[in-house]
PAZAPA-4460 file (N, C-alpha, C; in steps of 0.05 Angstrom, whole numbers, plus 32768, in hexadecimal, padded with zeros to 4 digits):
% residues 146
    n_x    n_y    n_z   ca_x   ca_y   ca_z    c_x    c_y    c_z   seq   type   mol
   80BE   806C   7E72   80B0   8069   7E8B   8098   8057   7E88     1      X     A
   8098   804A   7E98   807D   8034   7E97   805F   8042   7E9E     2      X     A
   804A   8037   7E8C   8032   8049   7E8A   8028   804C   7EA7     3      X     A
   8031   8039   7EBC   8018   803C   7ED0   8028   805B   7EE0     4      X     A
   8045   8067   7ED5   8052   807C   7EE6   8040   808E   7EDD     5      X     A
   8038   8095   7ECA   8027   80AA   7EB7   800E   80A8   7EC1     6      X     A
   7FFA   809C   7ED0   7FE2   809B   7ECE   7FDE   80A6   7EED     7      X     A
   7FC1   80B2   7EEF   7FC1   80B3   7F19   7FB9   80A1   7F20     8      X     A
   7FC0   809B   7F38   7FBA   808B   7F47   7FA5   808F   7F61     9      X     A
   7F9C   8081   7F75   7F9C   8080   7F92   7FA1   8070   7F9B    10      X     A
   7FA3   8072   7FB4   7FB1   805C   7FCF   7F9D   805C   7FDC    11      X     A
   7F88   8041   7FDE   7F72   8030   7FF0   7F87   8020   8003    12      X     A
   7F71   8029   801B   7F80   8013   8030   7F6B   8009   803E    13      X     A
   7F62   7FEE   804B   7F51   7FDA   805A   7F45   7FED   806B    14      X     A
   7F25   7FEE   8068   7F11   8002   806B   7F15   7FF5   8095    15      X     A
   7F1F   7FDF   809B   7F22   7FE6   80BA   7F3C   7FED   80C3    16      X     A
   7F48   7FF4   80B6   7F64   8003   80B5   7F67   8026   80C0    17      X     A
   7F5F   8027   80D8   7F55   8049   80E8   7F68   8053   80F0    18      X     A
   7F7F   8052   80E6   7F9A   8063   80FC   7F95   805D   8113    19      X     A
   7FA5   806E   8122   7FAC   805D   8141   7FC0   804B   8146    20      X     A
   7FCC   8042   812D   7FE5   802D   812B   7FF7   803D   8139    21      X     A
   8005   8026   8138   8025   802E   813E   803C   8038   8123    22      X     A
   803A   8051   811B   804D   804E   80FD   8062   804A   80FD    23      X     A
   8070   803B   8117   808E   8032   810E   8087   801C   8117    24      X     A
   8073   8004   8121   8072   7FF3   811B   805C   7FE6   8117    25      X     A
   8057   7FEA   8101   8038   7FE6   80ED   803B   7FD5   80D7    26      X     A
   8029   7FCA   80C7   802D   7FBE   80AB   800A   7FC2   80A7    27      X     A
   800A   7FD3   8085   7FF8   7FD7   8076   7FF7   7FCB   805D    28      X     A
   7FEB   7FC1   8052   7FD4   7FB1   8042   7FD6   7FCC   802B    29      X     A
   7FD5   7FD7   8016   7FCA   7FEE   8009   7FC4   7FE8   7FEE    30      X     A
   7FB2   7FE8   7FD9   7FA9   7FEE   7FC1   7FB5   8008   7FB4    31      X     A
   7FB4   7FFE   7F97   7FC4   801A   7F8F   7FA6   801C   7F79    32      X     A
   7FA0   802A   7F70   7F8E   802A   7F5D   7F98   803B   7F47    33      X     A
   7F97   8037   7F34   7FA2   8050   7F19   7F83   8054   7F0D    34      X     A
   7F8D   806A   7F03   7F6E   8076   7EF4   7F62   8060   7ED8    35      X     A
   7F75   8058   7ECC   7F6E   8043   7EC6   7F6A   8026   7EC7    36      X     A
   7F5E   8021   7EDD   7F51   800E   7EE9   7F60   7FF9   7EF2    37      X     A
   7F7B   7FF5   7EF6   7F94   7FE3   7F03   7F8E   7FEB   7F16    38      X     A
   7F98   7FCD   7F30   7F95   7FD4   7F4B   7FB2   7FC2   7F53    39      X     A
   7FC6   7FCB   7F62   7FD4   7FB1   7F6C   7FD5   7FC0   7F86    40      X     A
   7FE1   7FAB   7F95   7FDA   7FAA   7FB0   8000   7F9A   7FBE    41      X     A
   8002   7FAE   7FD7   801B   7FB5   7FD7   8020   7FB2   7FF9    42      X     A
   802C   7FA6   800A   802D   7FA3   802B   804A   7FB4   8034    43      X     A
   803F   7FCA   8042   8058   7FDE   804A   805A   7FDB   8066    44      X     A
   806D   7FD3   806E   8078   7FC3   8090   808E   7FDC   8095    45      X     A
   8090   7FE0   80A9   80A1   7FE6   80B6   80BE   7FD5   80BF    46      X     A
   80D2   7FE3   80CB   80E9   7FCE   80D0   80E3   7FC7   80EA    47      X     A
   80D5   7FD6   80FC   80CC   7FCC   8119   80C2   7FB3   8112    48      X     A
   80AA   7FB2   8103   8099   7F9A   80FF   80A7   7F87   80FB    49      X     A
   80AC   7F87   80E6   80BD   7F6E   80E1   80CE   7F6A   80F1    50      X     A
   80E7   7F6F   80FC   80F4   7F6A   8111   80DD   7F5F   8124    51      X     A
   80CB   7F6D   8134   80B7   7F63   8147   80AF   7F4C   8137    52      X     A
   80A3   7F45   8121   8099   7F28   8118   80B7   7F12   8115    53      X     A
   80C7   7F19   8109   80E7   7F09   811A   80E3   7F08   8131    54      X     A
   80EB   7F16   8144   80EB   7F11   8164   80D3   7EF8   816C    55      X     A
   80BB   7F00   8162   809B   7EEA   8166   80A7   7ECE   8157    56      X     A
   80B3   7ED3   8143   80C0   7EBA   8139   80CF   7E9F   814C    57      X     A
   80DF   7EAC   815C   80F7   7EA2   816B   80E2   7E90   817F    58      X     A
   80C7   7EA1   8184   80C3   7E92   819B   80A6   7E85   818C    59      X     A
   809C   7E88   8177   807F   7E71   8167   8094   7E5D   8151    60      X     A
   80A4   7E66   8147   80B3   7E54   813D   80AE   7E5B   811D    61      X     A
   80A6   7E75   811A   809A   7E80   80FB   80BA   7E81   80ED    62      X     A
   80B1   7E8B   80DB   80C8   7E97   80CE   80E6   7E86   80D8    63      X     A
   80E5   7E6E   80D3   8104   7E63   80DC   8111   7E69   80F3    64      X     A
   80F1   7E62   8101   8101   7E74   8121   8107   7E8D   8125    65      X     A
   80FE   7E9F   8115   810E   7EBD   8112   811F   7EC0   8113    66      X     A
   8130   7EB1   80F3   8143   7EB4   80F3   8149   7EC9   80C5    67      X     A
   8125   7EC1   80C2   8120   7ED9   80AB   8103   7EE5   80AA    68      X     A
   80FF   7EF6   809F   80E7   7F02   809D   80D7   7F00   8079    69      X     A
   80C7   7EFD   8078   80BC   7EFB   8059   80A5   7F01   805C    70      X     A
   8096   7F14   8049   8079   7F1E   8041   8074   7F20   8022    71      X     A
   8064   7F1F   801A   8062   7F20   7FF7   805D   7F3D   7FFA    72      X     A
   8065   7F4D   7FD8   8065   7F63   7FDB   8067   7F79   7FEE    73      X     A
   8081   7F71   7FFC   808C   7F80   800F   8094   7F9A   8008    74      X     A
   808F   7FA5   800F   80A4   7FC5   8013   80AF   7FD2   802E    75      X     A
   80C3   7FCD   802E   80CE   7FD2   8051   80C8   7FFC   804F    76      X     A
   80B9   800C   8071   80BA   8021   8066   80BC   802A   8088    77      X     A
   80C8   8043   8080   80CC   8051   80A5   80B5   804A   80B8    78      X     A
   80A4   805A   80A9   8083   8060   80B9   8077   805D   80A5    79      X     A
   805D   8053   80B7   8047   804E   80A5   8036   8065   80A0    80      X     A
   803D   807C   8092   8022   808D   8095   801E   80A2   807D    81      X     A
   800B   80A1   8074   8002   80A9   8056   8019   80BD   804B    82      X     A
   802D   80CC   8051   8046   80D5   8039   805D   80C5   803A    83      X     A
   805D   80B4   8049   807A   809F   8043   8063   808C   8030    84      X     A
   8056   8086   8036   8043   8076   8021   8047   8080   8001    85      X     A
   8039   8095   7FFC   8038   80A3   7FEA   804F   80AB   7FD5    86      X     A
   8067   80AC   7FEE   8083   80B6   7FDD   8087   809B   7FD6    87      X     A
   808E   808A   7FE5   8090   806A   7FDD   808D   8060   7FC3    88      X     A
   806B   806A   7FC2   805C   8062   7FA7   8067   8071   7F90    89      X     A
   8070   8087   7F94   8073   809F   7F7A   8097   8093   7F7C    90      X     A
   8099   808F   7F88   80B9   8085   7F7F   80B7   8075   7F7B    91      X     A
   80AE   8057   7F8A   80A9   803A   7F6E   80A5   8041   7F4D    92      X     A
   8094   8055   7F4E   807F   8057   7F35   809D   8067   7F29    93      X     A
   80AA   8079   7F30   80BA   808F   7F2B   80D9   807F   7F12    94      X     A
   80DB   806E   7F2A   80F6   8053   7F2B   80EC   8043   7F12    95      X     A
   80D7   803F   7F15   80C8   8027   7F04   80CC   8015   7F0A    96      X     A
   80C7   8007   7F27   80C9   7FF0   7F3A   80B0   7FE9   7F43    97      X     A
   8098   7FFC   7F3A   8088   7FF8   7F46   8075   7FDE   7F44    98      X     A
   807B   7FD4   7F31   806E   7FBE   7F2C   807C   7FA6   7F2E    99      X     A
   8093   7FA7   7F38   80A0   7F91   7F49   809A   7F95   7F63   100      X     A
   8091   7FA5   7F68   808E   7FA5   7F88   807A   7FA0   7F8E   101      X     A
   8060   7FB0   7F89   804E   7FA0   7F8E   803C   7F85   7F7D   102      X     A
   8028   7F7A   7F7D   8019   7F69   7F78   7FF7   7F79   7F61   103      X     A
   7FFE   7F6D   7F43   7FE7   7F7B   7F37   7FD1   7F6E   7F40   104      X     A
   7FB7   7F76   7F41   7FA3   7F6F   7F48   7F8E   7F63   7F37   105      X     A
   7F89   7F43   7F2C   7F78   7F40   7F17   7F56   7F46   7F26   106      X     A
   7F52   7F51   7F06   7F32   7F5E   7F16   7F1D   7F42   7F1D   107      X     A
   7F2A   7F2D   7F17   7F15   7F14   7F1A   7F13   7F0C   7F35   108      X     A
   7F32   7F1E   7F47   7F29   7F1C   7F67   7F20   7F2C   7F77   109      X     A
   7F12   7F3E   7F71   7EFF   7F53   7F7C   7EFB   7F40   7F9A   110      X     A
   7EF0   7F2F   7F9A   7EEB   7F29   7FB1   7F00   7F1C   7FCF   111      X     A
   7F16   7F25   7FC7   7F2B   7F1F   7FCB   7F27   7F3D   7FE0   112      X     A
   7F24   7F50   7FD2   7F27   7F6A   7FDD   7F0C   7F7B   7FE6   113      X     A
   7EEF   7F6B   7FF9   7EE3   7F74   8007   7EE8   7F8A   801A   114      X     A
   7F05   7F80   802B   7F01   7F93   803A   7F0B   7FB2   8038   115      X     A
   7F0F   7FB6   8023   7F18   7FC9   8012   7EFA   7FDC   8008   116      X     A
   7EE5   7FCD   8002   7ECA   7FDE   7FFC   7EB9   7FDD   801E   117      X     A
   7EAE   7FF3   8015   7EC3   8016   800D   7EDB   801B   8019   118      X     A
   7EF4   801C   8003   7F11   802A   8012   7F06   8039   801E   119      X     A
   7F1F   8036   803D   7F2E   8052   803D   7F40   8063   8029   120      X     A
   7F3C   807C   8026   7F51   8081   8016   7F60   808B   8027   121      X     A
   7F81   808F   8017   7F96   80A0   8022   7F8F   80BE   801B   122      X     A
   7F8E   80D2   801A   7F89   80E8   8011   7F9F   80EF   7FF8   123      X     A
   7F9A   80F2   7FE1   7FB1   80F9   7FD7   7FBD   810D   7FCE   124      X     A
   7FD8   810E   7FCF   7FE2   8132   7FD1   7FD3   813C   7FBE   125      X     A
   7FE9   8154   7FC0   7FD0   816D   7FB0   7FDC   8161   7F87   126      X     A
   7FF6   8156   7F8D   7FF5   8156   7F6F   7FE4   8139   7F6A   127      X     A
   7FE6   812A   7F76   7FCC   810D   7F6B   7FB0   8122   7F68   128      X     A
   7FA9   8134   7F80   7F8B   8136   7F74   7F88   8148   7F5C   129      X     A
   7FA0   8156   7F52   7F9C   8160   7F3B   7F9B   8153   7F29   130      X     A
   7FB3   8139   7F2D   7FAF   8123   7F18   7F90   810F   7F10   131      X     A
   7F89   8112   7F23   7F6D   810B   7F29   7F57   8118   7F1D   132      X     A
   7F59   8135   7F18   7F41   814A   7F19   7F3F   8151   7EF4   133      X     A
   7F62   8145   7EED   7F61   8145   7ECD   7F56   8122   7EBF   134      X     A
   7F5C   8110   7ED2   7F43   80FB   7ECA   7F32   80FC   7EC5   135      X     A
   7F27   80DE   7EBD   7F0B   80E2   7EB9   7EFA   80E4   7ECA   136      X     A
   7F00   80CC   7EE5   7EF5   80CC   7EFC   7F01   80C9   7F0D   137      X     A
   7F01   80E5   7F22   7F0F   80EF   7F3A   7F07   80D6   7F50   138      X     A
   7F12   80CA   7F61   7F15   80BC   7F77   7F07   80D4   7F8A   139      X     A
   7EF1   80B7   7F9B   7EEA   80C5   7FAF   7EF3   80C9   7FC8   140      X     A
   7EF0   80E2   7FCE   7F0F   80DF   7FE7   7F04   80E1   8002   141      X     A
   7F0C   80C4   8008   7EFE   80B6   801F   7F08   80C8   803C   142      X     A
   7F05   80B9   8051   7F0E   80C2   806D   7F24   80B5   8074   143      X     A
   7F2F   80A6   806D   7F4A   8097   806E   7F65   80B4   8073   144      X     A
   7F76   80A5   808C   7F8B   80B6   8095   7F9F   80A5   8097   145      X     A
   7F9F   8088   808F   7FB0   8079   8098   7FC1   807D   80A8   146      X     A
***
Protein backbone atom coordinates (compact mmCIF):
# COMPACT_ATOMS: atom_id res chain seq x y z
CA UNK A 1 0.00 0.00 0.00
CA UNK A 2 1.34 3.42 -0.77
CA UNK A 3 2.48 5.53 2.37
CA UNK A 4 0.13 8.43 1.85
CA UNK A 5 -2.98 5.33 2.53
CA UNK A 6 -1.33 4.92 6.08
CA UNK A 7 -1.06 8.40 7.20
CA UNK A 8 -4.33 10.92 8.33
CA UNK A 9 -5.33 13.13 6.45
CA UNK A 10 -7.91 16.27 6.09
CA UNK A 11 -10.11 17.66 3.45
CA UNK A 12 -9.68 21.83 3.18
CA UNK A 13 -12.03 23.42 0.95
CA UNK A 14 -11.95 27.43 -0.40
CA UNK A 15 -12.64 29.43 2.86
CA UNK A 16 -15.69 31.19 0.43
CA UNK A 17 -17.02 27.93 -0.30
CA UNK A 18 -20.48 28.17 2.41
CA UNK A 19 -22.86 25.41 1.31
CA UNK A 20 -25.96 26.42 -0.18
CA UNK A 21 -24.78 24.77 -3.49
CA UNK A 22 -26.52 22.73 -5.44
CA UNK A 23 -24.98 18.99 -4.70
CA UNK A 24 -26.02 17.50 -7.82
CA UNK A 25 -24.85 20.21 -9.67
CA UNK A 26 -21.79 21.69 -8.02
CA UNK A 27 -17.95 21.45 -8.66
CA UNK A 28 -15.44 21.68 -5.59
CA UNK A 29 -11.90 22.72 -5.53
CA UNK A 30 -10.57 20.45 -2.23
CA UNK A 31 -7.05 20.04 -0.53
CA UNK A 32 -6.18 16.90 0.95
CA UNK A 33 -3.63 17.42 3.64
CA UNK A 34 -1.78 14.26 5.27
CA UNK A 35 -0.27 14.58 8.62
CA UNK A 36 2.77 14.60 7.10
CA UNK A 37 2.81 17.73 5.46
CA UNK A 38 1.69 16.66 1.57
CA UNK A 39 -1.11 18.63 0.20
CA UNK A 40 -2.67 17.72 -3.31
CA UNK A 41 -5.54 19.22 -4.50
CA UNK A 42 -8.35 17.37 -6.32
CA UNK A 43 -11.87 19.03 -8.39
CA UNK A 44 -15.04 16.82 -7.57
CA UNK A 45 -17.94 17.81 -10.29
CA UNK A 46 -20.91 16.36 -10.46
CA UNK A 47 -22.49 14.69 -13.74
CA UNK A 48 -25.21 17.52 -13.75
CA UNK A 49 -22.29 19.98 -14.00
CA UNK A 50 -20.58 18.83 -16.47
CA UNK A 51 -23.32 17.96 -18.69
CA UNK A 52 -24.67 21.70 -17.78
CA UNK A 53 -20.98 23.04 -18.81
CA UNK A 54 -21.45 20.78 -22.28
CA UNK A 55 -24.87 22.17 -22.83
CA UNK A 56 -23.04 26.15 -22.11
CA UNK A 57 -20.60 24.71 -24.61
CA UNK A 58 -22.99 24.25 -27.66
CA UNK A 59 -24.02 27.74 -27.30
CA UNK A 60 -20.13 29.87 -26.13
CA UNK A 61 -18.39 27.52 -28.34
CA UNK A 62 -16.15 25.98 -25.22
CA UNK A 63 -15.34 22.65 -25.17
CA UNK A 64 -15.68 21.79 -29.08
CA UNK A 65 -18.98 23.14 -29.04
CA UNK A 66 -20.06 20.72 -26.30
CA UNK A 67 -19.29 18.18 -27.89
CA UNK A 68 -16.50 17.03 -24.67
CA UNK A 69 -15.96 18.03 -21.27
CA UNK A 70 -12.28 18.25 -19.60
CA UNK A 71 -11.03 19.48 -16.07
CA UNK A 72 -7.56 18.62 -14.56
CA UNK A 73 -7.82 16.40 -11.73
CA UNK A 74 -11.26 15.49 -12.21
CA UNK A 75 -13.22 13.14 -10.21
CA UNK A 76 -16.73 12.67 -11.52
CA UNK A 77 -19.06 12.26 -8.03
CA UNK A 78 -23.02 11.96 -7.27
CA UNK A 79 -23.19 14.90 -4.80
CA UNK A 80 -21.09 17.17 -3.59
CA UNK A 81 -21.23 16.86 0.14
CA UNK A 82 -18.66 16.01 2.82
CA UNK A 83 -19.30 11.77 2.93
CA UNK A 84 -19.34 11.16 -0.84
CA UNK A 85 -16.21 13.39 -0.53
CA UNK A 86 -14.65 11.54 2.15
CA UNK A 87 -15.55 7.95 0.88
CA UNK A 88 -14.10 9.11 -2.52
CA UNK A 89 -10.90 10.04 -0.80
CA UNK A 90 -10.58 6.74 1.43
CA UNK A 91 -11.24 4.73 -1.66
CA UNK A 92 -8.64 6.59 -3.99
CA UNK A 93 -6.25 6.25 -1.05
CA UNK A 94 -7.82 2.51 -0.37
CA UNK A 95 -7.38 1.50 -4.52
CA UNK A 96 -4.13 3.32 -4.52
CA UNK A 97 -5.31 5.73 -7.31
CA UNK A 98 -5.09 8.36 -5.27
CA UNK A 99 -2.36 10.00 -6.55
CA UNK A 100 -3.34 9.72 -10.08
CA UNK A 101 -6.24 11.47 -9.42
CA UNK A 102 -5.50 14.16 -7.83
CA UNK A 103 -2.63 16.89 -8.27
CA UNK A 104 0.50 16.92 -5.44
CA UNK A 105 0.96 20.20 -4.21
CA UNK A 106 4.66 21.74 -4.34
CA UNK A 107 5.06 23.76 -1.14
CA UNK A 108 6.84 26.57 -3.29
CA UNK A 109 3.10 27.43 -4.31
CA UNK A 110 1.59 28.34 -1.16
CA UNK A 111 0.52 31.26 -2.77
CA UNK A 112 -1.32 29.61 -5.29
CA UNK A 113 -3.62 28.55 -2.39
CA UNK A 114 -4.70 31.93 -0.47
CA UNK A 115 -7.94 31.28 -0.62
CA UNK A 116 -7.72 28.31 1.27
CA UNK A 117 -6.10 30.33 4.57
CA UNK A 118 -7.94 29.79 6.82
CA UNK A 119 -9.65 26.46 5.32
CA UNK A 120 -12.74 25.52 5.65
CA UNK A 121 -12.60 22.22 6.91
CA UNK A 122 -14.74 19.18 6.06
CA UNK A 123 -15.34 17.71 9.48
CA UNK A 124 -13.75 14.44 9.62
CA UNK A 125 -15.39 11.17 10.51
CA UNK A 126 -15.01 9.83 13.71
CA UNK A 127 -12.23 7.36 12.43
CA UNK A 128 -9.93 10.48 10.76
CA UNK A 129 -10.25 12.30 14.14
CA UNK A 130 -8.95 9.39 15.89
CA UNK A 131 -6.41 9.15 13.28
CA UNK A 132 -5.70 12.65 14.05
CA UNK A 133 -5.75 12.59 17.94
CA UNK A 134 -2.78 9.69 17.64
CA UNK A 135 -0.67 12.40 15.61
CA UNK A 136 1.33 14.68 16.38
CA UNK A 137 -0.76 17.57 15.43
CA UNK A 138 -4.53 17.26 15.42
CA UNK A 139 -6.15 19.57 12.63
CA UNK A 140 -8.14 22.30 13.61
CA UNK A 141 -11.65 21.62 13.02
CA UNK A 142 -12.93 24.49 11.34
CA UNK A 143 -16.77 25.40 10.52
CA UNK A 144 -16.73 24.07 7.13
CA UNK A 145 -19.98 21.80 6.06
CA UNK A 146 -19.33 21.75 2.57
Amino acid sequence: MSSLSQQPYEVQIPDFYLGGNDPVNDILDVIVKFAGGQRWVGSFITFDRALSDMKDGKETGEYANGTYFWISDMILIERVVPELIHAAIRDLLDRECFEQAFLFCDPASDDDFEIYDPPLRIPLTEEGKKAWAESSSPPDQGEGDG
